[in-house]
LOLO-363800 format. One record per residue: residue number from 0; x, y, z of N, C-alpha, C in turn; residue in three letters. Coordinates in Angstrom, 2 decimals. Layout:
BEGIN
<atom NUM,<X,Y,Z>,<X,Y,Z>,<X,Y,Z>,"ALA">
...
This chain:
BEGIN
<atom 0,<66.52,64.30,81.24>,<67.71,65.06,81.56>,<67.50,66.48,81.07>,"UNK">
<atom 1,<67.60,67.49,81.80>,<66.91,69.01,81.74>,<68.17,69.87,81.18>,"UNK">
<atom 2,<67.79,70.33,79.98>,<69.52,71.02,79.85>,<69.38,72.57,80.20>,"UNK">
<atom 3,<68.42,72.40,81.39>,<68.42,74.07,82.01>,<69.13,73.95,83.21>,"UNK">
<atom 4,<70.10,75.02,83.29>,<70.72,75.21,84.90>,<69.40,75.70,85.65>,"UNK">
<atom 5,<69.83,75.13,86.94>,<68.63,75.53,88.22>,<69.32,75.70,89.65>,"UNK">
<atom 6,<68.93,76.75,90.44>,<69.26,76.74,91.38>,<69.41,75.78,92.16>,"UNK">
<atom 7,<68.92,74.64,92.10>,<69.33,73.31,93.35>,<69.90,72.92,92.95>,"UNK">
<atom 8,<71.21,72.98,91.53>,<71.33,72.24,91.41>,<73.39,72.18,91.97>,"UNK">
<atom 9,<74.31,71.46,91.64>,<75.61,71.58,91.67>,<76.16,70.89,91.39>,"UNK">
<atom 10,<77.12,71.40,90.21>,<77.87,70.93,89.40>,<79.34,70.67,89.51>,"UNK">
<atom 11,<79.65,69.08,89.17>,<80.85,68.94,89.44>,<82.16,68.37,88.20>,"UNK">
<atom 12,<82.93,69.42,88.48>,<83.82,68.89,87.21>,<85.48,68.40,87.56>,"UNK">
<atom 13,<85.14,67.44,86.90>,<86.53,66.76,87.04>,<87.64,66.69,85.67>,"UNK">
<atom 14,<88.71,66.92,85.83>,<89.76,67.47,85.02>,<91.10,66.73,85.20>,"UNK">
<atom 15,<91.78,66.02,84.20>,<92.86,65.03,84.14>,<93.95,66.69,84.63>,"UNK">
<atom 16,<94.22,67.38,83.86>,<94.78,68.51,84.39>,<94.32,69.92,84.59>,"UNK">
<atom 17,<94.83,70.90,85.56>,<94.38,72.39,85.31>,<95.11,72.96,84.68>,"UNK">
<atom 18,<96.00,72.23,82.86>,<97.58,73.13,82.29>,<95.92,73.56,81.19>,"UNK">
<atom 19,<96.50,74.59,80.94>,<95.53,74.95,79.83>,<96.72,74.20,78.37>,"UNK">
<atom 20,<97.87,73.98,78.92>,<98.24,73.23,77.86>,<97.73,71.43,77.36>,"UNK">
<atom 21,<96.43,71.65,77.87>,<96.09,69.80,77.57>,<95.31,70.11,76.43>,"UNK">
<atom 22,<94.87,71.22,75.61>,<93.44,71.10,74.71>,<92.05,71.15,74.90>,"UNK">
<atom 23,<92.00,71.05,76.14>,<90.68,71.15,76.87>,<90.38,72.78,77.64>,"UNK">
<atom 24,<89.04,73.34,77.42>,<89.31,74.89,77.81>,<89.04,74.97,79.24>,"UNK">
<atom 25,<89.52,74.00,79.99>,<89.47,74.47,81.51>,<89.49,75.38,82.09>,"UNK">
<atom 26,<89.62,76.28,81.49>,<89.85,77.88,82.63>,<88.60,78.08,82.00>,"UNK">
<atom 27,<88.09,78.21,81.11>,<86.67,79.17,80.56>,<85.69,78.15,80.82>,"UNK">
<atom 28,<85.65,76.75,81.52>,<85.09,76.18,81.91>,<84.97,76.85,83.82>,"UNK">
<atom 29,<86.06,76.85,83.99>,<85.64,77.21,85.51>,<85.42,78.64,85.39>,"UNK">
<atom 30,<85.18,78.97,84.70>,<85.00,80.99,84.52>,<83.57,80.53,84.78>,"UNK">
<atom 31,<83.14,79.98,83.38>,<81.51,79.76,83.32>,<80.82,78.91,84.55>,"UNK">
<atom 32,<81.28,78.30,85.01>,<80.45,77.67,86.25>,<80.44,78.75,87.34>,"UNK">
<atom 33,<81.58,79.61,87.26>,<81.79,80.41,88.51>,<80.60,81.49,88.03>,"UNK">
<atom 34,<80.41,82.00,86.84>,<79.59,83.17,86.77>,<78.37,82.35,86.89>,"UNK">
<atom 35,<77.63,81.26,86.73>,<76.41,80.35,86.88>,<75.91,80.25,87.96>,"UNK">
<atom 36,<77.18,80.57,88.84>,<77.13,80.00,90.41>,<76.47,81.67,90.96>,"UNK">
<atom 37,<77.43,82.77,90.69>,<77.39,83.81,91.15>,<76.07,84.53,90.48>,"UNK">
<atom 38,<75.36,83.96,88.96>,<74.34,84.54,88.52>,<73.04,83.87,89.25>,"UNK">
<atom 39,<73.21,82.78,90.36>,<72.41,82.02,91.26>,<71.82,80.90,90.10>,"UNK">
<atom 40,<72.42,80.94,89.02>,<71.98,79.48,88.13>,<71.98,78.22,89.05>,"UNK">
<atom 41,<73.19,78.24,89.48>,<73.60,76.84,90.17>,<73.77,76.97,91.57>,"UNK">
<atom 42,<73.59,76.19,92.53>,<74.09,76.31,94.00>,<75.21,76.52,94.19>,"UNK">
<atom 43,<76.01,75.57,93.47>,<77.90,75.46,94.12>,<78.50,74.79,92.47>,"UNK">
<atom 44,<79.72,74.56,92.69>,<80.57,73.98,91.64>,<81.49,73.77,92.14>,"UNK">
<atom 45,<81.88,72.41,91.99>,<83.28,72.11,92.41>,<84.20,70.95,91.12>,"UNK">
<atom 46,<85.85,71.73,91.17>,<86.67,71.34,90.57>,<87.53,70.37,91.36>,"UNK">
<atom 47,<87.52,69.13,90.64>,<88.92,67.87,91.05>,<89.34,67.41,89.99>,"UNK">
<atom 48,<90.59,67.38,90.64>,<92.05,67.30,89.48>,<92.45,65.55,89.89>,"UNK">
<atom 49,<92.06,64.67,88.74>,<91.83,63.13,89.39>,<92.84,62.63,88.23>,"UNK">
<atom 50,<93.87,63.18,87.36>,<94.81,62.65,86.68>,<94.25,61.67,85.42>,"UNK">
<atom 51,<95.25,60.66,84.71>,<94.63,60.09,83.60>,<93.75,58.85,84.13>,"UNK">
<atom 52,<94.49,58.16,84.99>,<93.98,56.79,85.47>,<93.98,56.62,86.47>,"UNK">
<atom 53,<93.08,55.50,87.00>,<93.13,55.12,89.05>,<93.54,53.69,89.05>,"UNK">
<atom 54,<94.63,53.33,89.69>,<94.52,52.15,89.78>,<93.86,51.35,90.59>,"UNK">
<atom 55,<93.51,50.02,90.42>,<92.16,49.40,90.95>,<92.76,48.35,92.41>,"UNK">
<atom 56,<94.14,48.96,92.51>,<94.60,48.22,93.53>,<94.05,48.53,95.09>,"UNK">
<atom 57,<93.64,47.84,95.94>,<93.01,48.07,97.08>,<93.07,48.87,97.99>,"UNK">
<atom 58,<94.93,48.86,97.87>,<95.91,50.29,98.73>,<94.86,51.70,98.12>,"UNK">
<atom 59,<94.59,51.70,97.21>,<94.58,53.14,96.22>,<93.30,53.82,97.08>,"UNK">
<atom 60,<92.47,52.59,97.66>,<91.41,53.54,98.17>,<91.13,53.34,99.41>,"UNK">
<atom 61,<92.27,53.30,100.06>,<92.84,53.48,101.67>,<93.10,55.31,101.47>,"UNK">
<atom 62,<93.53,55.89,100.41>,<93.58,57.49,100.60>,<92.58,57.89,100.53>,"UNK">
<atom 63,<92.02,58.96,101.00>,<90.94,60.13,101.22>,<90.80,60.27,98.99>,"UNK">
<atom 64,<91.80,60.65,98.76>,<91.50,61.29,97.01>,<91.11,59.48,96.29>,"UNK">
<atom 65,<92.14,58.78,96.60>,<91.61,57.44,95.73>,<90.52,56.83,95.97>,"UNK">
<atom 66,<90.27,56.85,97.55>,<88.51,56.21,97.52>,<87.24,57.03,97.22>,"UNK">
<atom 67,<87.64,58.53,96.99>,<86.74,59.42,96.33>,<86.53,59.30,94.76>,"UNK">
<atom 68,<87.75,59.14,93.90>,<87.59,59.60,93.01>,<86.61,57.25,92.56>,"UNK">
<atom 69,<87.30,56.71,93.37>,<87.03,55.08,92.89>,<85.12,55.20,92.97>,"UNK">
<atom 70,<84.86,55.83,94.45>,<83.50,56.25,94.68>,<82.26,56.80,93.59>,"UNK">
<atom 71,<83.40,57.94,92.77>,<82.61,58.49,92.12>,<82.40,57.65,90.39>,"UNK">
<atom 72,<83.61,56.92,90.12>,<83.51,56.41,88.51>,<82.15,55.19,89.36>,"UNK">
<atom 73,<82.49,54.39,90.34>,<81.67,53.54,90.61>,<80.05,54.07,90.70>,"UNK">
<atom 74,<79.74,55.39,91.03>,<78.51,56.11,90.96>,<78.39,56.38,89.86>,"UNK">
<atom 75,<79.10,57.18,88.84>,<78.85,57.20,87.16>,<78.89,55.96,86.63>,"UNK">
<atom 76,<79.05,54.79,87.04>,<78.53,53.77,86.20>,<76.99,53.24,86.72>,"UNK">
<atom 77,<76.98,53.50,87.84>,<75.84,53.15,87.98>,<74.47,53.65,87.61>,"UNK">
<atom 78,<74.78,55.35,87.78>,<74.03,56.34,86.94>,<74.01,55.80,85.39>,"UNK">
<atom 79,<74.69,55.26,84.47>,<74.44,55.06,83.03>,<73.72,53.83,83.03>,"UNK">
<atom 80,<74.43,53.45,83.71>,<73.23,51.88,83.93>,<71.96,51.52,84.00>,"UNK">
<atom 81,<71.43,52.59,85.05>,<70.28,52.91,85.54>,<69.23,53.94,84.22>,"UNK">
<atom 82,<70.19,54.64,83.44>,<69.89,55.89,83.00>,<69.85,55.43,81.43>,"UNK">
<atom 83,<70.28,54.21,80.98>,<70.50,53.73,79.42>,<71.66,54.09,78.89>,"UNK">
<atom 84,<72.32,55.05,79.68>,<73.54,55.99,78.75>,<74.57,55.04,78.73>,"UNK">
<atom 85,<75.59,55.46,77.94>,<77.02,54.58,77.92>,<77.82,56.17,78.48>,"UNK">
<atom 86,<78.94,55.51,79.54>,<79.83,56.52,79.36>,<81.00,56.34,78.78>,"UNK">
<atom 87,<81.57,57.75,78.10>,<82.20,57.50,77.33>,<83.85,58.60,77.44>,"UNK">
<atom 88,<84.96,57.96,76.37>,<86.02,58.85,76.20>,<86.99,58.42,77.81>,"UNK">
<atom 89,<86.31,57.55,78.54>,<87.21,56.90,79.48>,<86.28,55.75,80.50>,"UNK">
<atom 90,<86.53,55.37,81.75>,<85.80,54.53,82.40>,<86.03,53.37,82.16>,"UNK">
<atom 91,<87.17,52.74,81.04>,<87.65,52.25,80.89>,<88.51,51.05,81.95>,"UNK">
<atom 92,<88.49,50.02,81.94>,<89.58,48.83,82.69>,<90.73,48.50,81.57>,"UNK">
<atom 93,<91.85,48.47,82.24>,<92.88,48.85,81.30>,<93.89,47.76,82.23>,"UNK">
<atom 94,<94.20,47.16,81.39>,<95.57,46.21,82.15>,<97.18,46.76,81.56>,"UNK">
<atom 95,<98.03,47.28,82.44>,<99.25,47.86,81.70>,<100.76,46.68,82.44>,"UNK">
<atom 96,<101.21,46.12,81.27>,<102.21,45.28,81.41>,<103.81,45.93,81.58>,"UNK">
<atom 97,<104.36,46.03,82.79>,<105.39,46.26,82.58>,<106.96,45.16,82.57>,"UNK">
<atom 98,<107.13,45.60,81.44>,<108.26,44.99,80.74>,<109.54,45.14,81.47>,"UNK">
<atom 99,<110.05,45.52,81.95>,<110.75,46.25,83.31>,<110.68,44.82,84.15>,"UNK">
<atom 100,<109.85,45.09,85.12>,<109.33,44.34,86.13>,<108.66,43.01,85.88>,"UNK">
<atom 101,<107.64,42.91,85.05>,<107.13,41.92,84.70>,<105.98,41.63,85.23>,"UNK">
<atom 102,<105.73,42.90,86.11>,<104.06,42.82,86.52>,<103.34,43.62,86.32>,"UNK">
<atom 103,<101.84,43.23,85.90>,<101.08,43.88,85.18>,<99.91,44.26,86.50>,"UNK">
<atom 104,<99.53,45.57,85.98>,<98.55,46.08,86.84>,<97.42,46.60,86.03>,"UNK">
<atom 105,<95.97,46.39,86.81>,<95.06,47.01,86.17>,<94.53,48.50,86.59>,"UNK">
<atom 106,<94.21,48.96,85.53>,<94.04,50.73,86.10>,<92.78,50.93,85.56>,"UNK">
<atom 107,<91.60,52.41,85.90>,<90.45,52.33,84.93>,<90.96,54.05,84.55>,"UNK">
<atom 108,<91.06,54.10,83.27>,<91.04,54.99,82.88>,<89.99,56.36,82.82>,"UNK">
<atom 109,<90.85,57.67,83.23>,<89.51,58.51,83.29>,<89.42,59.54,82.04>,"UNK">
<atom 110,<88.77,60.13,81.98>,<88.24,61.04,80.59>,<89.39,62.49,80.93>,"UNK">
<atom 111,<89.28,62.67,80.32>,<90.18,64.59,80.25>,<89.61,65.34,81.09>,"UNK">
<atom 112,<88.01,65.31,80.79>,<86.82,66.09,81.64>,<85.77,65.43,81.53>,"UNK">
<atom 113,<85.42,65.80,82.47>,<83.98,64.77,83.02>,<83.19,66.09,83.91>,"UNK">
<atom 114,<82.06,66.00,83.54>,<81.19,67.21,84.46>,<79.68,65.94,85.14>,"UNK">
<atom 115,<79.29,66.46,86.34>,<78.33,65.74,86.58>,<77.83,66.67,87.38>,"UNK">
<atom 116,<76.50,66.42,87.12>,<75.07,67.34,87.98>,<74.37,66.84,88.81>,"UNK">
<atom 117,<74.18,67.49,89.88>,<73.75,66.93,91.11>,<72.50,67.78,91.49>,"UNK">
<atom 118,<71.18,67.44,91.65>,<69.78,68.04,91.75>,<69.65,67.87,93.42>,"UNK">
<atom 119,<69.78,68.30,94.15>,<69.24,68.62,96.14>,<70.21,66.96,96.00>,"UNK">
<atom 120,<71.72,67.12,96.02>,<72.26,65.82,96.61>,<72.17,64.60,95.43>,"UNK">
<atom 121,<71.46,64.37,94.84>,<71.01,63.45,93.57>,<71.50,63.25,92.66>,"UNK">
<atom 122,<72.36,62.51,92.18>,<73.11,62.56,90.99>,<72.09,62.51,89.34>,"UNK">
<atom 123,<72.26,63.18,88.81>,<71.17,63.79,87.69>,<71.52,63.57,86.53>,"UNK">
<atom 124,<72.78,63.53,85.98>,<73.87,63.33,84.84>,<75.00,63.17,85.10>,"UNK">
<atom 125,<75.65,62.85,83.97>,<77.16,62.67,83.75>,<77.29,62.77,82.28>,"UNK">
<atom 126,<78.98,63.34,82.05>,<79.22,63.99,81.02>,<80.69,63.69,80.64>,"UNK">
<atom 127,<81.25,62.75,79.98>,<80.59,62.25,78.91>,<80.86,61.53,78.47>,"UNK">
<atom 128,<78.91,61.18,78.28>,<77.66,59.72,78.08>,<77.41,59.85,76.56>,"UNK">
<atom 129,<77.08,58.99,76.13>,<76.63,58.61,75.02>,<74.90,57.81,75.37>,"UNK">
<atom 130,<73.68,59.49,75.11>,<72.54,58.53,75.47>,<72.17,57.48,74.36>,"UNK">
<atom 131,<71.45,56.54,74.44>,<70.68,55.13,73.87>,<70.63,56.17,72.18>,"UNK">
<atom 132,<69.68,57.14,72.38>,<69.05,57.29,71.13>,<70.22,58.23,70.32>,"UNK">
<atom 133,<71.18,58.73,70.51>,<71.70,59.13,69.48>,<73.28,58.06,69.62>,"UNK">
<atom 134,<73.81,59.37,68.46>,<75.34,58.00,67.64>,<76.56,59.23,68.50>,"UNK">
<atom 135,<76.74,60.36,68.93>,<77.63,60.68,69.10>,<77.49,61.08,70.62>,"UNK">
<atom 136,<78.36,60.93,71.52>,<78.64,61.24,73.01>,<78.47,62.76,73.27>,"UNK">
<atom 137,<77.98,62.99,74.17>,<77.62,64.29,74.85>,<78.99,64.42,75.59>,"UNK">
<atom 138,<79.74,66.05,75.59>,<81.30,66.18,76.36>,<80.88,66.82,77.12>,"UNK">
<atom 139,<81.79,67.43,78.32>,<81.43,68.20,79.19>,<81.44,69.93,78.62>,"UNK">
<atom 140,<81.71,70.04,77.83>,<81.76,71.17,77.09>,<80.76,71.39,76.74>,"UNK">
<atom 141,<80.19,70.72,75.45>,<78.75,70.70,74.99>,<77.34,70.80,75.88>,"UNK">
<atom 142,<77.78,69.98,76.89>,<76.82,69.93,78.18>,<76.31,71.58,78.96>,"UNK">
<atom 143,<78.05,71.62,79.06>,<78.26,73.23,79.83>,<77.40,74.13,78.87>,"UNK">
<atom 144,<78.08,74.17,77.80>,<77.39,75.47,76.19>,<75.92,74.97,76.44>,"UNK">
<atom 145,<75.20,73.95,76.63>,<74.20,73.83,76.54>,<73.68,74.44,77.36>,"UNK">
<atom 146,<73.69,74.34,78.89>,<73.16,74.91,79.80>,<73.67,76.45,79.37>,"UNK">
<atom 147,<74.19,77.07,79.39>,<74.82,78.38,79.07>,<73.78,79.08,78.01>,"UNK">
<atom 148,<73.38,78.33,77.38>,<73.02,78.67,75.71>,<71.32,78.72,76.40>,"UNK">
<atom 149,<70.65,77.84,76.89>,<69.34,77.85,77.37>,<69.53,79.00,78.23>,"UNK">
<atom 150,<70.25,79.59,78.97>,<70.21,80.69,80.06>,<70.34,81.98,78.93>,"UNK">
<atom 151,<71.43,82.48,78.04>,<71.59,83.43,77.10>,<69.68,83.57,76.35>,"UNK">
<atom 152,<69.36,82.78,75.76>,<67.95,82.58,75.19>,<67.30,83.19,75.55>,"UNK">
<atom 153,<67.18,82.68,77.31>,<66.13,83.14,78.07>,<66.46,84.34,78.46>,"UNK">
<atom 154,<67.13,84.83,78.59>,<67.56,86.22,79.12>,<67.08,87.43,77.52>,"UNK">
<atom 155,<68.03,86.51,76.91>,<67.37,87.69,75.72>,<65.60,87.58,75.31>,"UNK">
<atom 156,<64.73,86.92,75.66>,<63.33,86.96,75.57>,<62.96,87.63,76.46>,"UNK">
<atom 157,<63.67,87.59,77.95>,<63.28,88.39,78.88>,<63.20,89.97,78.48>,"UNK">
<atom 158,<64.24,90.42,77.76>,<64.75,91.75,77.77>,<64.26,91.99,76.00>,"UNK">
<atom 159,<63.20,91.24,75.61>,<63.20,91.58,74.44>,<61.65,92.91,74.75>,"UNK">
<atom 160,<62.18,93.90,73.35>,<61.32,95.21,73.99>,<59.67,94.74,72.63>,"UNK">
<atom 161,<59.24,95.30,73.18>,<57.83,95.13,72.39>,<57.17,96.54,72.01>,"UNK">
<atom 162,<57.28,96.46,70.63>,<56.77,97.54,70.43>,<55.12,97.73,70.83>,"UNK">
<atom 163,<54.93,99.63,71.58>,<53.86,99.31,72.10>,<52.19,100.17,70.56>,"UNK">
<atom 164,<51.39,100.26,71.18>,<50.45,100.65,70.11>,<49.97,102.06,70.14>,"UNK">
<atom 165,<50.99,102.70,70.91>,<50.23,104.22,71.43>,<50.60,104.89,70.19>,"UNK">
């Protein structure tokens, strides 16, 4: 897993809300993908707003948004599967009982933010996994700063001046 942005590549982030009142820095998240995109780091970036939970009821992915978003947790599990990672902070199966009614439904819970990278079409990562060898989960934040932080580096080595011997 390459924590350098690359031109083929496109990044997709998904967000329970766009309130900057949730705790999560969503706007300086889509700032930074947008300048990544426009500095030709990345091909494209795209933002979906997929709420806390999906329910797993059959109706849900008769809509265009519910069989996308069911599409995509079902592709991020398969990516960790394949990949050793655990994902984490949601992806969750969740049974919620209502007391009211008396019928219980199952839902899978989704993360706050979730970012995933896509190499020419290819799903490449997901964010956020918890890989095999370490103890704490990779966020989509950390992921983002990472790629961000390898591009800043390189730029400043680029532009670093050398003194000459004349």
């Amino acid at each position: 897993m390459s924590d350098r942005a690359s031109p083929s590549q496109t990044l997709e982030l998904y967000v329970r809300s766009l309130s900057s009142g949730t705790g999560t820095p969503v706007e300086s998240m889509i700032d930074q993908l947008e300048r990544a995109q426009t500095d030709g780091e990345i091909s494209d970036y795209s933002v979906t707003v997929w709420g806390e939970r999906i329910s797993t009821e059959p109706t849900v992915a008769r809509t265009a948004a519910g069989k996308r978003i069911r599409e995509r947790v079902r592709e991020f599990r398969q990516w960790a599967t394949e990949s050793g990672e655990t994902l984490s902070g949601g992806f969750d199966r969740e049974t919620i009982h209502s007391a009211i009614t008396g019928d219980s439904h199952e839902f899978i819970t989704l993360p706050s933010v979730a970012l995933a990278c896509r190499n020419e079409g290819e799903l490449s990562w997901v964010v956020p996994s918890k890989p095999a060898e370490t103890a704490d989960p990779v966020t989509a934040a950390d992921r983002l700063r990472s790629l961000l932080t390898d591009r800043t580096e390189s730029d400043s080595r680029e532009r670093a001046v050398v003194p000459s011997d004349d």
